[in-house]
VEXDRENRO-772606 format. One line per 5 residues: their letters; for each residue x, y, z of N, C-alpha, C. Coordinates in steps of 0.2 Angstrom, whole numbers, plus 5000, padded with zeros to 4 digits. Layout:
// residues N
A> X/Y/Z/X/Y/Z/X/Y/Z | ...
// end
This chain:
// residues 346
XXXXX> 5120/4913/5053/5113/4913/5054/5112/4919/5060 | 5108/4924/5058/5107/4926/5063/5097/4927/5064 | 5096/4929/5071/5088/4927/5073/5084/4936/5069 | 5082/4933/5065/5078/4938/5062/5070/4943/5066 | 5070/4938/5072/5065/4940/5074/5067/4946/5079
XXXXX> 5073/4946/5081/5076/4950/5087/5080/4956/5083 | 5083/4954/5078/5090/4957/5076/5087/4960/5070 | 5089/4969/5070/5090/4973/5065/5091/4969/5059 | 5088/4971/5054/5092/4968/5047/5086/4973/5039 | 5087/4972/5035/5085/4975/5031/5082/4969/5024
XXXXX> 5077/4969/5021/5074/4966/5017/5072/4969/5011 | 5073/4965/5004/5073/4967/4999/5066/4967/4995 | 5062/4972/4993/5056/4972/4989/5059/4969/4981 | 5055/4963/4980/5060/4959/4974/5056/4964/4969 | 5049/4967/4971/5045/4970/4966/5049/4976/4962
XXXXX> 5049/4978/4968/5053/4986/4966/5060/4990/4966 | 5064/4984/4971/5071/4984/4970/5073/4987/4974 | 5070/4991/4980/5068/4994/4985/5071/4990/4993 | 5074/4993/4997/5075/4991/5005/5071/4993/5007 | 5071/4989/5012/5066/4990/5019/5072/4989/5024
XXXXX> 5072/4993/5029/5075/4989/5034/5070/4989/5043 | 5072/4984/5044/5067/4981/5050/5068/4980/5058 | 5067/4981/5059/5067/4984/5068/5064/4980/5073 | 5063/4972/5074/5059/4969/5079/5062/4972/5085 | 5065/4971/5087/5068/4974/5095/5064/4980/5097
XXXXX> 5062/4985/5092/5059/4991/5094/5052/4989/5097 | 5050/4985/5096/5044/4982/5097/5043/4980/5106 | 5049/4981/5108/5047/4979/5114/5050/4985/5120 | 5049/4993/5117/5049/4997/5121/5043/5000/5123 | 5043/5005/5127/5038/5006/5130/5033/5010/5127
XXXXX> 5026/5011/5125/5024/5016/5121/5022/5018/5124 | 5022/5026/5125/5019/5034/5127/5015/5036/5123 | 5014/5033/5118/5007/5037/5112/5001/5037/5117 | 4997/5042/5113/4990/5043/5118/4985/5038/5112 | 4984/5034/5115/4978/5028/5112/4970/5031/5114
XXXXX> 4967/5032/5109/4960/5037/5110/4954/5030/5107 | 4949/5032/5109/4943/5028/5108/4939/5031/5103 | 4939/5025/5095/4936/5029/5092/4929/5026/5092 | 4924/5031/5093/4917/5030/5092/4913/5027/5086 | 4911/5023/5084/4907/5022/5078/4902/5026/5077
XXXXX> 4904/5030/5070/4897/5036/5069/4892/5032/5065 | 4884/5033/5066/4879/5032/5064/4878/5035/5055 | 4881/5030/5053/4880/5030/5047/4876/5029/5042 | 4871/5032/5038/4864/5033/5037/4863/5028/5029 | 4860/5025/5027/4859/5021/5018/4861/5028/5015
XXXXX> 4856/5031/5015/4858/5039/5012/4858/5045/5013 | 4863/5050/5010/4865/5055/5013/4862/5060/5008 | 4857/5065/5012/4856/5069/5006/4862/5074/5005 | 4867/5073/5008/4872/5080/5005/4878/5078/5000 | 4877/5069/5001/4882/5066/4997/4882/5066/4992
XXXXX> 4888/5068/4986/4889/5069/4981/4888/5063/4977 | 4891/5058/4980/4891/5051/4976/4883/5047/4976 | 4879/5050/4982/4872/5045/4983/4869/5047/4977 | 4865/5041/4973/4859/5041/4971/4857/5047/4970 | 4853/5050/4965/4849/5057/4963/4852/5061/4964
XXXXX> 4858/5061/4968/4859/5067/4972/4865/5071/4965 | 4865/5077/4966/4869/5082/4963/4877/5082/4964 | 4881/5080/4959/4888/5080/4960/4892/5086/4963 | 4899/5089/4966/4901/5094/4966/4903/5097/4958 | 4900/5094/4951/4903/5099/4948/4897/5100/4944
XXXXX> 4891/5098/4948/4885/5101/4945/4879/5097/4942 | 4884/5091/4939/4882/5083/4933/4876/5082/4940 | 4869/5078/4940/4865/5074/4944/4867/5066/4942 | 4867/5062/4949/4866/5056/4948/4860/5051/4947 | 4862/5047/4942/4857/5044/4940/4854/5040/4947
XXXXX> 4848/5039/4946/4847/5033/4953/4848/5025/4953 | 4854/5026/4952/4854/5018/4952/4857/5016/4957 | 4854/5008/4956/4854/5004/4960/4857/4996/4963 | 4867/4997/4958/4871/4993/4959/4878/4997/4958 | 4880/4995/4955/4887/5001/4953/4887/5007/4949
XXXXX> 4889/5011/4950/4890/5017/4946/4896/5020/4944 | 4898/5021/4938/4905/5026/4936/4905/5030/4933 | 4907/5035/4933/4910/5043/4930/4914/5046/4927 | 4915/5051/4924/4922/5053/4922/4924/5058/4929 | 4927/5060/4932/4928/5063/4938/4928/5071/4939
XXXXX> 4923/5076/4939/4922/5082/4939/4928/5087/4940 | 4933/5084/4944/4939/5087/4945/4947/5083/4943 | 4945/5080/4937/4951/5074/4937/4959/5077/4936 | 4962/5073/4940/4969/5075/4940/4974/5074/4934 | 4971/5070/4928/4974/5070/4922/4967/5071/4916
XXXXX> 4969/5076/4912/4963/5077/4908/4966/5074/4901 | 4962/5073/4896/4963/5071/4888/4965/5077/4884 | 4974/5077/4882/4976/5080/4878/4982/5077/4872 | 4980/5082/4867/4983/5078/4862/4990/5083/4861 | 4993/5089/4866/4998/5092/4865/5004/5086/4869
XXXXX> 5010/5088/4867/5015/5084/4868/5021/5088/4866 | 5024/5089/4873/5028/5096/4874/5034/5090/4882 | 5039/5093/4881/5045/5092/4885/5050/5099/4886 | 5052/5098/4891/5056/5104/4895/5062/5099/4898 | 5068/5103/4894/5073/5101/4897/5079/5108/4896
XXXXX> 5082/5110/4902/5085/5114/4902/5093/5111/4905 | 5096/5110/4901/5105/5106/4903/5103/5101/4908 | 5099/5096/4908/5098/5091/4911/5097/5093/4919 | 5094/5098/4920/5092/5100/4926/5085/5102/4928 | 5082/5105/4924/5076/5106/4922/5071/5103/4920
XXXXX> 5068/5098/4921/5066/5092/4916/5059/5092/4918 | 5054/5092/4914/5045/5091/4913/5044/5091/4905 | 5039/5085/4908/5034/5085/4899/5027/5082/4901 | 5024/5082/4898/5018/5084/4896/5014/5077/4898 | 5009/5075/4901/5004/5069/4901/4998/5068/4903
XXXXX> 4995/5065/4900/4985/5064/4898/4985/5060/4900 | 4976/5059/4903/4972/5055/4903/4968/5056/4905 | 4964/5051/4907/4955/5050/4909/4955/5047/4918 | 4952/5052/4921/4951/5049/4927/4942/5047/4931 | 4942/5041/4933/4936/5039/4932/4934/5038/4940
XXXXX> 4928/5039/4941/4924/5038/4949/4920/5033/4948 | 4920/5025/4954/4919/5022/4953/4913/5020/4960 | 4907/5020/4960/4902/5020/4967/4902/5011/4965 | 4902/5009/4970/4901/5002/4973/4893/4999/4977 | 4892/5005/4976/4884/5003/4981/4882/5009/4982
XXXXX> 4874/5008/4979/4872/5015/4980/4869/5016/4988 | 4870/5011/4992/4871/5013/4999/4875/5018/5002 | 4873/5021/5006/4879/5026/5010/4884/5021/5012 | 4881/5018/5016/4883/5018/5026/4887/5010/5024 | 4888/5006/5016/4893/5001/5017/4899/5002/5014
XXXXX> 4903/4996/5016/4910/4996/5013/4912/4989/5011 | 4916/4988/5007/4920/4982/5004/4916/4974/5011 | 4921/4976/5016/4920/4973/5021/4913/4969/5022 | 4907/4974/5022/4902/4972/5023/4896/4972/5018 | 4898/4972/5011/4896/4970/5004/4893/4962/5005
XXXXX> 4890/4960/5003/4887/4953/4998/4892/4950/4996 | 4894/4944/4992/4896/4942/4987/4893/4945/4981 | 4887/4943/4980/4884/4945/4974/4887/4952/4972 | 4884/4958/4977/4888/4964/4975/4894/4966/4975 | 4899/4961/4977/4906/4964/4976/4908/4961/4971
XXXXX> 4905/4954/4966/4906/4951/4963/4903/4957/4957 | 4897/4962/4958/4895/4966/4953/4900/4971/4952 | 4907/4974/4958/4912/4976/4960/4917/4975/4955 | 4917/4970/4955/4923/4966/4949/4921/4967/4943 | 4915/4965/4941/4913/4967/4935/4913/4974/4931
XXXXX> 4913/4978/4936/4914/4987/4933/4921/4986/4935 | 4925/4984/4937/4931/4985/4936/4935/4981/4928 | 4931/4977/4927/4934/4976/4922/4932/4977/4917 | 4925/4980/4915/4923/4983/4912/4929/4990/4911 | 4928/4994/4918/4932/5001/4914/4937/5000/4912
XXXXX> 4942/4996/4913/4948/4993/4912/4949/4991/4906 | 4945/4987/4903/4945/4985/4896/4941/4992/4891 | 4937/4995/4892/4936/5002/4890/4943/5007/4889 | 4947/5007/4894/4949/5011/4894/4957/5009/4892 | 4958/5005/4893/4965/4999/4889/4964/5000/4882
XXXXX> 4959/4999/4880/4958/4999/4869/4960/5009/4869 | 4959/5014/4872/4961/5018/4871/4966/5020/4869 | 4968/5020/4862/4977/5022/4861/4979/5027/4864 | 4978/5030/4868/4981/5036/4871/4983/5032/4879 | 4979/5028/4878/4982/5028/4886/4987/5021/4887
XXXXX> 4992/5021/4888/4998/5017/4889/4996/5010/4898 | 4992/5015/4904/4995/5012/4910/4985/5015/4913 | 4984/5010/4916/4976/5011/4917/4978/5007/4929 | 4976/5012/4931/4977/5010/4940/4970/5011/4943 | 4969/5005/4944/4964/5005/4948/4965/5006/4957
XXXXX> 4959/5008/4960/4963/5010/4967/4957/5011/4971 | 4957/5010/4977/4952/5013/4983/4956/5018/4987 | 4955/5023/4992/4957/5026/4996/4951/5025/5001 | 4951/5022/5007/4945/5021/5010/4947/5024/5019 | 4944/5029/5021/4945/5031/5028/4949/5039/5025
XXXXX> 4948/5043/5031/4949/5049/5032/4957/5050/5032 | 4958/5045/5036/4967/5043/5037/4970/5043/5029 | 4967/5041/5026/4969/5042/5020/4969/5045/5015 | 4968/5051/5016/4962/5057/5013/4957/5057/5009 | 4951/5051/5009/4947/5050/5006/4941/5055/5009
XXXXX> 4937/5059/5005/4933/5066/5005/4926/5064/5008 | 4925/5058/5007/4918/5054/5005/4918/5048/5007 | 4912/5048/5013/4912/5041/5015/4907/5035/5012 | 4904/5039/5005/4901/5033/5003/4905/5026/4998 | 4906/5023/4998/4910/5017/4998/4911/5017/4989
XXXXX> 4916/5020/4985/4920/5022/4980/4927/5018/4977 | 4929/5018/4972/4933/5020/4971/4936/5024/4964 | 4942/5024/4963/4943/5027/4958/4949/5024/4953 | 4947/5027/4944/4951/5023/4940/4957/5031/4938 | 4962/5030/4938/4969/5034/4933/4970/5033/4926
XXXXX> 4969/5032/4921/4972/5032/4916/4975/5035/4910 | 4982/5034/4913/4986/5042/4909/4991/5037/4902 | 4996/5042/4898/4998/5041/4895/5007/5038/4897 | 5008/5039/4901/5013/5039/4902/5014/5033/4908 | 5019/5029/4907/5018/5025/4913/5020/5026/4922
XXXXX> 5017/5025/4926/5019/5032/4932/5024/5027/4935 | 5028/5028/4941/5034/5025/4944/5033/5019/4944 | 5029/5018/4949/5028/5012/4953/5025/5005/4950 | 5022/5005/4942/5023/5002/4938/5029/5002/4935 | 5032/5008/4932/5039/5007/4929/5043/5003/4932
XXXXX> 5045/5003/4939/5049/5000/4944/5045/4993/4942 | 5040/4988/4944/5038/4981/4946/5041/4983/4937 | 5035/4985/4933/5040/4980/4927/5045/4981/4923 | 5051/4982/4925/5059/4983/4926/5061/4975/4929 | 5059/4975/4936/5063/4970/4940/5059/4961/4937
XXXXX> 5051/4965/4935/5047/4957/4933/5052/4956/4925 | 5052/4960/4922/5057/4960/4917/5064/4956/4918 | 5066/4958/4922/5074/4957/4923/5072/4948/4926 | 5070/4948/4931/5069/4942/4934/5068/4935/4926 | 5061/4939/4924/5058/4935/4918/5063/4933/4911
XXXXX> 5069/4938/4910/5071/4938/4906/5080/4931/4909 | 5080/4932/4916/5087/4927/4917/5081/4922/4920 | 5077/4921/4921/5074/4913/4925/5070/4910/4921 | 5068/4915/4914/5062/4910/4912/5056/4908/4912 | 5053/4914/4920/5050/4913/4923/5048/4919/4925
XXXXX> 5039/4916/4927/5036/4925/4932/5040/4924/4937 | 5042/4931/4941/5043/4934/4947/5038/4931/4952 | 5032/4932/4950/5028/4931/4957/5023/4926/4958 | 5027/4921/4952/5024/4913/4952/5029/4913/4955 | 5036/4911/4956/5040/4910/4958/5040/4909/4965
XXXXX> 5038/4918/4966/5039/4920/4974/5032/4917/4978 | 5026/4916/4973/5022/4912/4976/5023/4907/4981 | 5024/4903/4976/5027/4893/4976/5031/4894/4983 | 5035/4900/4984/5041/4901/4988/5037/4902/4995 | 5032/4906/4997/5029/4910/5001/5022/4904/5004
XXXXX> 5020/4899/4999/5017/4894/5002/5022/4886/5004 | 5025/4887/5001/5031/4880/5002/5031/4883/5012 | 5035/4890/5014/5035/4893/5020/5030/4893/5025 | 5025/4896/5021/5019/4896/5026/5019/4900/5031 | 5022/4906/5031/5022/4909/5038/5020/4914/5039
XXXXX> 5019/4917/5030/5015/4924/5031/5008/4925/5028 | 5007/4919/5026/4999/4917/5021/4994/4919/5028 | 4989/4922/5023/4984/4925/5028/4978/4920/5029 | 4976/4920/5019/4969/4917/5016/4971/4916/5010 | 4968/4908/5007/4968/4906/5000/4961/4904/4999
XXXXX> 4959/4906/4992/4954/4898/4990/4956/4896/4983 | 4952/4895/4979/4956/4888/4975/4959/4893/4970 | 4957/4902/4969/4960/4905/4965/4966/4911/4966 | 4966/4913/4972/4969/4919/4976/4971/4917/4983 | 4979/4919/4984/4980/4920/4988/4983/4927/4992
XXXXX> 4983/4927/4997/4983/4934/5002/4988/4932/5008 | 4993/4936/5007/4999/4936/5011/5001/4943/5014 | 5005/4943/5019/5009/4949/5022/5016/4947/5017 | 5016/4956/5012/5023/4952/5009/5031/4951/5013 | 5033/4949/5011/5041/4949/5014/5045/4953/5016
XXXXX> 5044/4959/5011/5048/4964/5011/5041/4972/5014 | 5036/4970/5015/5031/4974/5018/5031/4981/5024 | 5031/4986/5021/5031/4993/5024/5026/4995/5028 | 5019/4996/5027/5017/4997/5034/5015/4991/5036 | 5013/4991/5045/5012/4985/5048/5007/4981/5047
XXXXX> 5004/4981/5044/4997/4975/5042/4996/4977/5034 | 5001/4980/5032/5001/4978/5023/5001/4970/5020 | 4996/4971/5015/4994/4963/5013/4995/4964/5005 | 4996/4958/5001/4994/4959/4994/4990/4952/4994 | 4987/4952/4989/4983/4946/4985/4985/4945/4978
XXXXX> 4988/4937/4976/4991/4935/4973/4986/4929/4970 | 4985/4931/4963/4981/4925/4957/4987/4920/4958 | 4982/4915/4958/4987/4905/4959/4989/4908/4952 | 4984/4909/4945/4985/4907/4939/4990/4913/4936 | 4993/4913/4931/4998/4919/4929/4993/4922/4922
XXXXX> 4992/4928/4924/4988/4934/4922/4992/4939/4921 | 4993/4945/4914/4996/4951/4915/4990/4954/4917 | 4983/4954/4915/4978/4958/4919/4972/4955/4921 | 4966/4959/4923/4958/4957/4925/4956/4952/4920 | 4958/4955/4913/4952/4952/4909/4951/4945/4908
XXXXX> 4953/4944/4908/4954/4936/4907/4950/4932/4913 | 4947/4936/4918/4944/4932/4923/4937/4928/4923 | 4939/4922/4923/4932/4917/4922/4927/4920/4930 | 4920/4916/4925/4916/4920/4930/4918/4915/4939 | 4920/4911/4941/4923/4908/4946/4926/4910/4951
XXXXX> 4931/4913/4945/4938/4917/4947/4935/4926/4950 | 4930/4927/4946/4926/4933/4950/4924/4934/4957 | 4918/4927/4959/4917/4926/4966/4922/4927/4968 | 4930/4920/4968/4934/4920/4972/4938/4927/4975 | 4939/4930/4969/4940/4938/4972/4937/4940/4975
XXXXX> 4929/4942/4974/4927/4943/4979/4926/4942/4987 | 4926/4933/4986/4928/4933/4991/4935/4933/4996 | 4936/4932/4992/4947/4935/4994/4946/4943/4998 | 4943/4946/4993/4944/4954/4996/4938/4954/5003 | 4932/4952/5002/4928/4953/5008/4931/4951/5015
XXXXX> 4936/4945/5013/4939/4941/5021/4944/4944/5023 | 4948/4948/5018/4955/4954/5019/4953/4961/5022 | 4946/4962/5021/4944/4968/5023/4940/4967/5030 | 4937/4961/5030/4935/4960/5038/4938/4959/5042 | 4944/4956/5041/4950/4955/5046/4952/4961/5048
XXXXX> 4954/4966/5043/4955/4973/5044/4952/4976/5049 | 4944/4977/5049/4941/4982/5053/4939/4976/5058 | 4942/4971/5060/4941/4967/5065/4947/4966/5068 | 4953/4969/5065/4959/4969/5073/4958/4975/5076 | 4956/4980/5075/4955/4986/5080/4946/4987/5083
XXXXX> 4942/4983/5077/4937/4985/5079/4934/4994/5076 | 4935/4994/5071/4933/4999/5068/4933/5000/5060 | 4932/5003/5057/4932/5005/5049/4937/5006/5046 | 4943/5000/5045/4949/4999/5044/4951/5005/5036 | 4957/5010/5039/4956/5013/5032/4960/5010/5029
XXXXX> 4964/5011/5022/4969/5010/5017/4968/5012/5012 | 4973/5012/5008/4974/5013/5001/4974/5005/5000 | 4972/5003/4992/4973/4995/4989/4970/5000/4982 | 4976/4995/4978/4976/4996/4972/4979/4991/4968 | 4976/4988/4962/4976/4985/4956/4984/4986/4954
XXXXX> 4990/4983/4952/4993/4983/4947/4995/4978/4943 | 4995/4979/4936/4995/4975/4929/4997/4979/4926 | 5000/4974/4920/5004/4975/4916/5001/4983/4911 | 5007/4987/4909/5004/4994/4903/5002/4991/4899 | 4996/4995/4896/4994/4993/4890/4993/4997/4884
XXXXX> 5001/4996/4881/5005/5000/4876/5005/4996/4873 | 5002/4991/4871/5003/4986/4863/5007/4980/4865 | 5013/4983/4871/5018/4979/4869/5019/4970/4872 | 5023/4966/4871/5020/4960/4875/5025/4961/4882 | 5019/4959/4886/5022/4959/4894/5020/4952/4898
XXXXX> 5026/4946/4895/5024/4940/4898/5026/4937/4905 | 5031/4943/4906/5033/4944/4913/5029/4946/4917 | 5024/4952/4916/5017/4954/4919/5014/4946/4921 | 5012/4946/4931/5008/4944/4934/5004/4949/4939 | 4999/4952/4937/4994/4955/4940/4991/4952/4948
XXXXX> 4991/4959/4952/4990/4958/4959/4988/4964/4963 | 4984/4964/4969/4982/4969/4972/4986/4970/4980 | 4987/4976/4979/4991/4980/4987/4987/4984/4990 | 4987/4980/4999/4984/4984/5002/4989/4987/5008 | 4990/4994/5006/4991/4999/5011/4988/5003/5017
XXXXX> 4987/4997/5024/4984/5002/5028/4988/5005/5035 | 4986/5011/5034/4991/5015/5042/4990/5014/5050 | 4984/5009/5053/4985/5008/5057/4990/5005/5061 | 4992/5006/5067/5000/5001/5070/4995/4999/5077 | 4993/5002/5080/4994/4999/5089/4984/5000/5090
XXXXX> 4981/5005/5086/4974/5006/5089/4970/5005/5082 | 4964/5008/5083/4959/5012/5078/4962/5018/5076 | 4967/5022/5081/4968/5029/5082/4975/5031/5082 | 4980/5024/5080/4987/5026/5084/4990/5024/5074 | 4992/5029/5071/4994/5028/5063/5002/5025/5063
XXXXX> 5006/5023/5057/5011/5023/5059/5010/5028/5053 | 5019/5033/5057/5017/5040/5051/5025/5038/5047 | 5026/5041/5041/5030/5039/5038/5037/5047/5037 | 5040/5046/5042/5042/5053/5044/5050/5052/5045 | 5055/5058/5047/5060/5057/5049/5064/5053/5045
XXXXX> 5068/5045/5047/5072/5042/5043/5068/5039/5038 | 5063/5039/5036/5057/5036/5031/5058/5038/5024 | 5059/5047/5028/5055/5051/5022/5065/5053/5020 | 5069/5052/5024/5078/5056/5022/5082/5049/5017 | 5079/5044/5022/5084/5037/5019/5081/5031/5018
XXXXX> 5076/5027/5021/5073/5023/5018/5067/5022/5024 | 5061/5016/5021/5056/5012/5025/5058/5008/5029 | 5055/5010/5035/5058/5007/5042/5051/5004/5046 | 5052/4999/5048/5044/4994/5051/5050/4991/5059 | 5043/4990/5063/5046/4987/5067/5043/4978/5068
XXXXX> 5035/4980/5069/5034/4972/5070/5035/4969/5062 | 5036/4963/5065/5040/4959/5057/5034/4959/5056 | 5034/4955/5046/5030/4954/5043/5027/4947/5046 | 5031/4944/5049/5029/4937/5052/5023/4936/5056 | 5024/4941/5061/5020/4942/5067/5014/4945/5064
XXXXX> 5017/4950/5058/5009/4955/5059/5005/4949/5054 | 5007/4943/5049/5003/4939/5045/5000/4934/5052 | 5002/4931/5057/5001/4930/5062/4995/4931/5065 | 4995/4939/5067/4988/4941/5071/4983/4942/5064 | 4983/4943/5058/4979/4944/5052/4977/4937/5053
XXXXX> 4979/4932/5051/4975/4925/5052/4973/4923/5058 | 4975/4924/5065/4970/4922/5070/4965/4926/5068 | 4962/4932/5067/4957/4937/5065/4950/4931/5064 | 4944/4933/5066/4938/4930/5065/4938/4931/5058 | 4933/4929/5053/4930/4931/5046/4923/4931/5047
XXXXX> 4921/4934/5053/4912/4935/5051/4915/4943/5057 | 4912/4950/5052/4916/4954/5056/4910/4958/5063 | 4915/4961/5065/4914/4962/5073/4909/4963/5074 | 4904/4969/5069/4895/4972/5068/4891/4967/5069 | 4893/4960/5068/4890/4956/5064/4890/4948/5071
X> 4895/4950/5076/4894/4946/5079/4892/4947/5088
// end
């Protein structure tokens, strides 16, 4: 036995097959960083310069319509376009590119400027869910498209261009890593146990109890085990699901509500407009059956110490592997003391 919370050790992403190794000890030196006071800016319903507001004119020239709950698009500048060429480059196994299509989608959340996830309604995040399932099932019947990612980029920290409250869909042909890896390992696991991987790790993570944030009767929200930046959380369906579709209308609210109470705890431990990437992954949607596929939502945000103080992913990070120092333990810890009515509001 050794004491996990003091002593160096390294921990296994069951997801990805990936180490983390972990550093509580570092947590108790001195920090020199410079901690800045970030300002809350006066943020307006609407922006006339804003690309995504209502009536307003996109940067690729399309006008938006005025509406007046969700809105999506196909993306003026999208990173994967529709093509039917299909080409490969390999030069003596050294050389290696080929070719891959898709459809990339822009998703407005509220034709409000000035909110976000956090300070949404139920009603409107529940209309949230609904366009996501929507593009989702649109875009999954396409046989061209094999792998559909849904995703927010939210805060400047994370290069998001645009503060009106967004996000965005991927849909390529080709399945990208980080799906490839979870379904490899959901595979491997499903195929020796007989079982989902992350029913499994569930049942494991609430038997324990040490990293759960927030549950209600459909979704739960944990620091995972193997978790890279310092307040990364996922959201886990009780029920086993390889995608969205399948969600009763119950099961919508509860998401809803799952995500409003993960995002206010967020902008309520620093006190600010918590950034992050959070992103959807489920099973490809290549025809083929994927009963290993348990669909789930990752939130990556880069705060560590302020509003202002990032952890950056550098050095031994970026040469040999992901390196954290406050445990997952601690940081699930201060996430559940966190209030749920957020900070503007109290």
């Amino acid at each position: 036995m050794f004491d996990i919370e003091n002593t160096s050790h390294r921990r296994l992403n069951i997801l990805t097959g990936e180490w983390i190794l972990v550093s509580p000890h570092r947590t108790k030196r001195p920090w020199q960083g410079k901690v800045e006071n970030v300002t809350p800016k006066n943020v307006p319903e609407y922006d006339k310069d804003c690309y995504l507001c209502p009536g307003n004119e996109r940067a690729g020239g399309e006008k938006n319509p005025n509406y007046d709950s969700t809105f999506s698009f196909t993306n003026d500048f999208s990173a994967l376009i529709p093509s039917e060429i299909e080409a490969k480059i390999n030069d003596e196994n050294l050389i290696i590119a080929e070719s891959d299509s898709g459809i990339c989608r822009v998703l407005c959340f509220s034709p409000r400027h000035d909110l976000s996830i956090a300070v949404m309604d139920q009603k409107s995040l529940t209309a949230v869910v609904d366009m996501w399932i929507k593009e989702f099932k649109s875009l999954s019947e396409d046989p061209s498209i094999n792998c559909v990612t849904i995703f927010e980029n939210k805060g400047e920290l994370m290069g998001c261009s645009n503060r009106h409250p967004h996000g965005q869909i991927w849909a390529q042909k080709l399945i990208p890593n980080e799906i490839r890896k979870e379904s490899i390992h959901q595979r491997k696991y499903y195929d020796e146990n007989q079982n989902c991987l992350l029913c499994g790790y569930l049942k494991k993570e609430r038997e324990l109890d040490s990293r759960l944030i927030y549950e209600n009767d459909d979704f739960v929200s944990l620091v995972p085990y193997w978790a890279v930046w310092p307040y990364e959380t996922i959201i886990i369906p009780k029920f086993h699901a390889e995608n969205i579709l399948s969600l009763t209308v119950t099961q919508k609210l509860n998401l809803a509500e799952i995500l409003k109470i993960v995002t206010v705890r967020y902008d309520n431990l620093f006190e600010t407009s918590f950034p992050y990437s959070m992103g959807f992954h489920q099973a490809p949607t290549d025809n083929a059956s994927h009963p290993e596929w348990h669909w789930h939502i990752h939130f990556y945000p880069p705060l560590l110490r302020s509003a202002s103080v990032k952890k950056f992913m550098v050095g031994y990070e970026m040469l040999a592997m992901a390196q954290r120092d406050i445990t997952p333990e601690s940081a699930a810890e201060i996430l559940k003391s966190i209030p749920k009515t957020h900070y503007l509001l109290r």
